[in-house]
N, C-alpha and C positions, 0 to 999 in steps of 0.2 A: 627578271626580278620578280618576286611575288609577293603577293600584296599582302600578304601576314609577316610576323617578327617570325625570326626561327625559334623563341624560345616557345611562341603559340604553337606551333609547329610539329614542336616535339613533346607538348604539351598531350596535346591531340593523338599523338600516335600513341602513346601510353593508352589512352581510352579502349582501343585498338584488342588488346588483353585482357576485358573483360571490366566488371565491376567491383569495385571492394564491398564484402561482404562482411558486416562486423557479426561474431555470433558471440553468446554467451555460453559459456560453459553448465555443461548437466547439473554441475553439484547450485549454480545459482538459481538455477532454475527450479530445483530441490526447495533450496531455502526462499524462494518468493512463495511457493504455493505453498509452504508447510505456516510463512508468515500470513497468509492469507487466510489460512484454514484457524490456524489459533484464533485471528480477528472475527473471523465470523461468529465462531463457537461462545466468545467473548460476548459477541452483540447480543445475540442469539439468549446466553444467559441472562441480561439483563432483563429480558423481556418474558422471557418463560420459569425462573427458578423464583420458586415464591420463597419468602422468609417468615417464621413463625416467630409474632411479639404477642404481646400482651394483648391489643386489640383484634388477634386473629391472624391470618396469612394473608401477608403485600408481596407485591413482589418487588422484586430487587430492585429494580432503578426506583420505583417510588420508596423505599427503604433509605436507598443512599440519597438519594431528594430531601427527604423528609428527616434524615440524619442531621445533615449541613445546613439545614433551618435550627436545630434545634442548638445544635453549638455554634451560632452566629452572635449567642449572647441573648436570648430573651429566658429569663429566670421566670 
């Protein structure tokens, strides 16, 4: 008699065969790093593409900052 259930048994012997190995396919791994690259390029803009106003060149995220202050309502 042996001291495990047969269904541990046969459990076990499957492992026997290796590991499961889940991979992703080429084309998602395309679209993670081409979604990565747009994001960066994004950050990236905000912080380097200056915007020409009236007071001179800001740059963009102080633009869009300074935008959403001004239409919050103070006249």
């Amino acid at each position: 008699m042996s001291l495990f259930r047969k269904e541990a048994l046969e459990h076990r012997s499957r492992a026997l065969f290796g590991e499961v190995v889940l991979r992703n396919s080429v084309a998602s791994w395309i679209i993670t790093v081409l979604l990565i690259l747009v994001m960066v390029i994004f950050v990236i803009g905000l912080f380097f593409v200056t915007v020409e106003t009236d007071g001179g060149p800001v740059r963009l995220l102080d633009w869009i900052l300074s935008s959403g202050a001004d239409a919050s309502g103070a006249k």
